[in-house]
C-alpha positions, 0 to 999 in steps of 0.5 A: 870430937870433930868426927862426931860433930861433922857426922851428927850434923849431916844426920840431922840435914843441918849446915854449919851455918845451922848449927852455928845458929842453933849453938848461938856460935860463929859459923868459923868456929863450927868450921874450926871444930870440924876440922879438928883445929880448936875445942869449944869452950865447956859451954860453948859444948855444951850448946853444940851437944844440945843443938845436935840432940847428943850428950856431951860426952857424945860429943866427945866421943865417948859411945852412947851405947845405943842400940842399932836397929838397921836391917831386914826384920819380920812384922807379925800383926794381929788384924781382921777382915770381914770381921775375922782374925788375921794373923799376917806375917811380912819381911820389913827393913828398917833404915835408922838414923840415930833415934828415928827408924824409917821402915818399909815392907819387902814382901806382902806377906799374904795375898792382895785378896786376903788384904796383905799390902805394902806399907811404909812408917817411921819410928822414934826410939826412946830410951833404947826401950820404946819405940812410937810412930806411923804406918801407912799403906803403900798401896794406892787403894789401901786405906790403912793408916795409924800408929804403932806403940813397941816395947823393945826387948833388952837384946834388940832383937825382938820387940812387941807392942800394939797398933791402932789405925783405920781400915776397911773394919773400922775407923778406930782398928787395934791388935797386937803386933811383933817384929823381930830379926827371924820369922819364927820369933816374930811368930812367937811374940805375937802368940804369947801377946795373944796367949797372956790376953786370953788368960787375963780375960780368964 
């Protein structure tokens, strides 16, 4: 318990003195639990979990079993310019820290005249299912911004969702969008996205 302690805590920027304060607890007896010398009480736990966010069985070491999105992927995205379809395809990595993902792009993906761009974001995982947050260029004089909607793929290994934001076509822009670990499944998501929506329009 004492790991899970120390480690969650340092996720989430919080001191001892933080914690001590959010459990409703001395800051000595959070010291006491890091340093493996005492176990809470089963309310005192209780708090300390929810102050940390984790379960108390996570608190106690017992896995959560979630998934960990950590590393390169490929974004596929469903967008326009000049009012034609674009489909754009860029290397992104993510960077997790429990349930919050920070992503940013390596690659542009397409040309700067063809409006490829770099950006930067942050999702939020939900019941190791779905996936909400941000984007917003990272070009200076790109305007692009808005939110990302994903439903994650059972085997973390791909997901797919939609997007709505502004940019130079519209202030309220949506499409579809896809990410996975290889270039050719994010290709692949994004099609049968395209592919069921054609047939239920017919």
């Amino acid at each position: 318990m004492a790991e899970v302690l120390k480690r969650r805590r340092a996720e989430l920027g919080m001191s001892q003195a933080d914690l001590a304060t959010a459990a409703g607890v001395d800051k000595r007896q959070i010291r006491r639990y890091e340093a493996g010398e005492q176990q809470p009480v089963l309310s005192v736990a209780v708090a300390i979990a929810e102050a940390l966010k984790i379960s108390v069985g996570e608190l106690a070491g017992i896995p959560a079993h979630k998934v960990n999105l950590t590393g390169d992927w490929w974004a596929s995205w469903q967008t326009a310019k000049d009012g034609e379809e674009v489909i754009t395809l860029q290397e992104v990595r993510f960077r997790q820290q429990g349930d919050l993902i920070s992503i940013e792009t390596t690659t542009r993906g397409i040309g700067v005249e063809d409006g490829g761009y770099h950006w930067r974001g942050e999702l939020r995982l939900w019941d190791n299912e779905i996936l909400m947050g941000w984007y917003a260029a990272d070009d200076g004089s790109v305007r692009s911004k808005g939110t990302i909607y994903f439903v994650l793929h059972p085997h973390g290994q791909r997901m797919a969702g939609r997007w709505v934001g502004i940019s130079y076509d519209g202030k309220i822009v949506t499409g579809w969008g896809a990410m996975a670990r290889t270039e050719q499944d994010a290709k692949a998501v994004i099609q049968d996205l395209k592919d069921e929506r054609t047939s239920d329009d017919s």
